[in-house]
LUMLUMTI-7231 format. One record per residue (C-alpha): residue in one letter; y, z, x. Coordinates in steps of 0.2 Angstrom, whole numbers, padded with zeros to 4 digits, always signed. Last residue first. Layout:
REM residues N
AYZX ...
//
This chain:
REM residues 313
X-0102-0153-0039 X-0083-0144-0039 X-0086-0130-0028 X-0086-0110-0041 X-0069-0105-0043 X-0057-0103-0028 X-0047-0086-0022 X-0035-0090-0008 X-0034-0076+0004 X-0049-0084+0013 X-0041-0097+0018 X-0028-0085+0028 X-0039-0078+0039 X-0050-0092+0041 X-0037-0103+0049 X-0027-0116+0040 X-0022-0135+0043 X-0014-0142+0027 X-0018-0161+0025 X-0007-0164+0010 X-0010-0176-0005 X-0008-0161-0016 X-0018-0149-0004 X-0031-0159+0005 X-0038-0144+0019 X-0039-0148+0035 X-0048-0132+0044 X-0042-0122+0059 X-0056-0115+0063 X-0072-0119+0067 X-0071-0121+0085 X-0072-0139+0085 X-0058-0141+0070 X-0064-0141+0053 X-0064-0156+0042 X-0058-0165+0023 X-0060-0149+0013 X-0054-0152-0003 X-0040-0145-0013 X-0039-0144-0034 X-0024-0135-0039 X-0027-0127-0058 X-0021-0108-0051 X-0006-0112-0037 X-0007-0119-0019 X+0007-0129-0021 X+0014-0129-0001 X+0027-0118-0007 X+0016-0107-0014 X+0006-0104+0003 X+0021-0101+0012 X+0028-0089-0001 X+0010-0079+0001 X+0014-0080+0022 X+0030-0074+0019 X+0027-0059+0012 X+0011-0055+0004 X-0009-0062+0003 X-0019-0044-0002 X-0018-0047-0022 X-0030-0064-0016 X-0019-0080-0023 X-0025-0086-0039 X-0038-0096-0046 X-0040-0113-0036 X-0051-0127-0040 X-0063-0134-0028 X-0069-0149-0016 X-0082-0147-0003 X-0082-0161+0011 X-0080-0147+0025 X-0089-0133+0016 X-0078-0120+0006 X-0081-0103+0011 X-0064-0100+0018 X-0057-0104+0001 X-0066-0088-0005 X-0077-0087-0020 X-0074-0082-0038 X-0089-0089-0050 X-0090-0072-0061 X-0072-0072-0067 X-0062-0059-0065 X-0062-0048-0080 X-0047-0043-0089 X-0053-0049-0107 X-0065-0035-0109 X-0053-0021-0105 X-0054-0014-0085 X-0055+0001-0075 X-0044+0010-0066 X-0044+0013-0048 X-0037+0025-0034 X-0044+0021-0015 X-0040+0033-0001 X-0057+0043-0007 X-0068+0028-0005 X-0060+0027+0017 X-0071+0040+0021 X-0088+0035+0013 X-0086+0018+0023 X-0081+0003+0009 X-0097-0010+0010 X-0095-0026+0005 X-0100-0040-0006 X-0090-0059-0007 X-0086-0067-0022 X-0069-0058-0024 X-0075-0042-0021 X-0093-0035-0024 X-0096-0018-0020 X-0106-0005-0010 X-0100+0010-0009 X-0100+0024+0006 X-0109+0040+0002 X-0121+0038+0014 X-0135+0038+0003 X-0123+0024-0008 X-0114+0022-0022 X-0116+0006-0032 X-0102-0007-0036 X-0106-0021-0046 X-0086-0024-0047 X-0069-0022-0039 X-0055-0031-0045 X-0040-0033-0031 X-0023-0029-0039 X-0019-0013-0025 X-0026-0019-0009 X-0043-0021-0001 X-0046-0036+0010 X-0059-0025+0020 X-0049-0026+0035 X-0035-0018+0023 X-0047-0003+0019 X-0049+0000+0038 X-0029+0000+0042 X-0029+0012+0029 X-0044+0024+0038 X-0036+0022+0053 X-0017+0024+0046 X-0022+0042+0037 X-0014+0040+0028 X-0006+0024+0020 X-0015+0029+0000 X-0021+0014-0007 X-0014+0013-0027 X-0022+0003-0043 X-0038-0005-0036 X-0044-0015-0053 X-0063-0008-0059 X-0080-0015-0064 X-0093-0004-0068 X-0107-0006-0061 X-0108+0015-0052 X-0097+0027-0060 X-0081+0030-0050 X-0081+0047-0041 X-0077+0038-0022 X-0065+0027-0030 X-0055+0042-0035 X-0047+0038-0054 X-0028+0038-0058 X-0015+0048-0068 X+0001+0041-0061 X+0015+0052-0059 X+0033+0044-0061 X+0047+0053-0048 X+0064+0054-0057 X+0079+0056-0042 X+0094+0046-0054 X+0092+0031-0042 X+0071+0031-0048 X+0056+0037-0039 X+0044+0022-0033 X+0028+0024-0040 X+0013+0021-0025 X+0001+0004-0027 X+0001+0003-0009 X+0015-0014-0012 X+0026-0001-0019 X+0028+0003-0036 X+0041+0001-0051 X+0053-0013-0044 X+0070-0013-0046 X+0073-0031-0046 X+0071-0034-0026 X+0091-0037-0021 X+0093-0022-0033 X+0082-0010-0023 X+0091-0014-0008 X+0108-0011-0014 X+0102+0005-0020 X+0096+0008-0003 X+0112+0003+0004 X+0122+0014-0008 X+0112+0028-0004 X+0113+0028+0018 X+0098+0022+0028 X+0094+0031+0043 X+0080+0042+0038 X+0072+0031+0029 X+0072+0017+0040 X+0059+0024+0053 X+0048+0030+0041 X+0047+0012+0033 X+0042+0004+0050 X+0029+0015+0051 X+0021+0014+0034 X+0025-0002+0034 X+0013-0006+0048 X-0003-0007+0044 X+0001-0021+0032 X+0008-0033+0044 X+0027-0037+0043 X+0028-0056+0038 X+0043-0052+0030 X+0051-0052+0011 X+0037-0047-0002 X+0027-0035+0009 X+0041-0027+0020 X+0054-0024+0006 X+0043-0015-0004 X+0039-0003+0012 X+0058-0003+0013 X+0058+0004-0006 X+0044+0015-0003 X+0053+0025+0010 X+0070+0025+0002 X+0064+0034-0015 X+0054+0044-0003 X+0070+0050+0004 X+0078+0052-0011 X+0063+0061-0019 X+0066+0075-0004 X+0083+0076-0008 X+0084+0079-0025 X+0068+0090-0022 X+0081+0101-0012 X+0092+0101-0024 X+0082+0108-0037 X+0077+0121-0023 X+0061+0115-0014 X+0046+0127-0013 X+0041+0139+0003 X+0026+0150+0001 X+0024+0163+0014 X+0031+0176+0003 X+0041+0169-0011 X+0054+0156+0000 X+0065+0145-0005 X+0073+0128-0001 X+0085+0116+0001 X+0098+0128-0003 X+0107+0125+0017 X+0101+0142+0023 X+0084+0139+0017 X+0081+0120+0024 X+0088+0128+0041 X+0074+0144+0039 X+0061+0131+0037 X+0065+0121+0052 X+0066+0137+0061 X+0049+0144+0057 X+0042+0124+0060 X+0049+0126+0077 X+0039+0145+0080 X+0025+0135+0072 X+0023+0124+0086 X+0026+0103+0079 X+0012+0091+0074 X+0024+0088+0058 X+0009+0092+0043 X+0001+0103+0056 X+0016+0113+0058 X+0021+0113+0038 X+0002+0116+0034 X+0005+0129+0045 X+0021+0136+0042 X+0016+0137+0021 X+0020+0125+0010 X+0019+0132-0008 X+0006+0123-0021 X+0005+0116-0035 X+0000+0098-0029 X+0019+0091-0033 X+0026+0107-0024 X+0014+0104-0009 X+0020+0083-0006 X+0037+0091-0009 X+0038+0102+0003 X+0029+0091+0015 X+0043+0076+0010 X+0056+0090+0016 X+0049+0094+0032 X+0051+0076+0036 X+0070+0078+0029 X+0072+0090+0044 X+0062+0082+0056 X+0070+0064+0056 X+0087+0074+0052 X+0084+0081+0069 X+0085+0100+0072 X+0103+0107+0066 X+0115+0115+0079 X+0122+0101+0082 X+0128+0102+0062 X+0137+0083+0057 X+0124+0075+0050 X+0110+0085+0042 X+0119+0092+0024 X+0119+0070+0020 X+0132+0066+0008 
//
């Protein structure tokens, strides 16, 4: 049962259980929420943010020692449910819709605050319970248990040594909405990387090198890699691929999701597929690609979410 519904008196549930994530988000870090990390964590006066905390208290979602707030063990209940819900839409997004990246984290905030239990344990059943959301975050079980992941900063990872992205953090949505420009999302192997004057980081990403801004290295979480998980050396982009140019497919890029990745499969673009390039348009783009006895027309965009080995001579 929700404690926000039925009281008029009560701010927003959207507010309310907002406030709650902040509680959370500070209790996870070790620390208490204060009025002004709660009021710049909302964008809200702190007079309102003093009366959002005090309705969290008087319902036992929260305490208070000082001018540190924690949740109550009901109160994190809550809070995880509603992050629960969060990264379970999110989920939803990437596999089932042609949602753009940038905007699950919106779409998603919108949902969890008006979906009830039983439809996000209905939801979260339809998808096979999955562990993690598509930015790579752990998805908090029905019974409220919230995994932590030990992971590494990209912006301390030591330079030439390869690494997987494990988790890219949503916010703040310029600097996300940068990372995904860059074809970064949690699967893609990072290596030759070198850390710059600047502080941003040059890498090489799926045959391809770039350069991650020194403000976006610290959204990016990676682990590194055993011997046998390496990519292999000759990885190149589909997009690449000169009219005439055959090649064999390895994989579909970790960033190619939703509907445009069960598109691709369905046309049998799978690792061991060989597809040529038979000509491009005036303008470059689309291309016709062979794909199984196909002609395929695809714009650059999504060519180069198909990872190819080295041109067949």
């Amino acid at each position: 049962m929700n404690p926000f519904r039925k009281d008029p008196s009560a701010y927003s549930r959207v507010q309310l259980e907002d406030a709650l994530k902040h509680l959370l988000d500070c209790d996870e870090s070790g620390r208490g929420a204060t009025v002004d990390s709660l009021a710049g964590a909302l964008s809200r006066p702190r007079g309102q943010v003093a009366e959002i905390l005090g309705q969290l208290r008087s319902r036992g979602l929260a305490t208070a020692t000082g001018n540190a707030h924690h949740l109550t063990e009901d109160g994190r209940l809550y809070a995880v449910q509603v992050v629960r819900t969060h990264r379970l839409y999110e989920t939803w997004l990437a596999r089932e819709t042609g949602t753009p990246a940038a905007d699950w984290h919106r779409e998603a905030h919108k949902a969890e605050h008006h979906l009830e239990a039983a439809e996000v344990d209905a939801l979260a059943d339809s998808l096979n319970n999955p562990r993690f959301d598509p930015h790579g975050d752990p998805i908090p079980t029905r019974e409220g248990h919230l995994p932590k992941r030990a992971l590494t900063s990209l912006a301390s990872w030591p330079d030439e040594q390869a690494a997987r992205i494990e988790h890219i953090e949503d916010e703040p949505d310029t600097l996300f909405r940068q990372a995904e420009a860059l074809g970064l999302a949690p699967g893609t192997f990072l290596d030759g990387t070198r850390h710059l004057a600047d502080g941003s980081i040059e890498c090489r990403v799926e045959g391809r090198r770039i350069v991650i801004p020194a403000a976006v290295t610290p959204l990016i979480h990676v682990t590194g890699l055993l011997p046998d998980e390496l990519p292999p050396t000759d990885l190149g982009r589909l997009s690449d691929l000169a009219v005439g140019g055959e090649a064999i497919v390895h994989a579909l890029a970790p960033s190619c999701t939703g509907a445009e990745r069960r598109r691709l499969l369905d046309l049998g673009v799978v690792p061991g597929t060989r597809i040529r390039c038979e000509f491009a348009s005036p303008f470059g783009t689309p291309r016709s690609y062979d794909i199984r006895g196909a002609l395929i027309a695809l714009r650059d965009h999504q060519a180069e979410r198909i990872l190819i080995h080295s041109p067949i001579p």
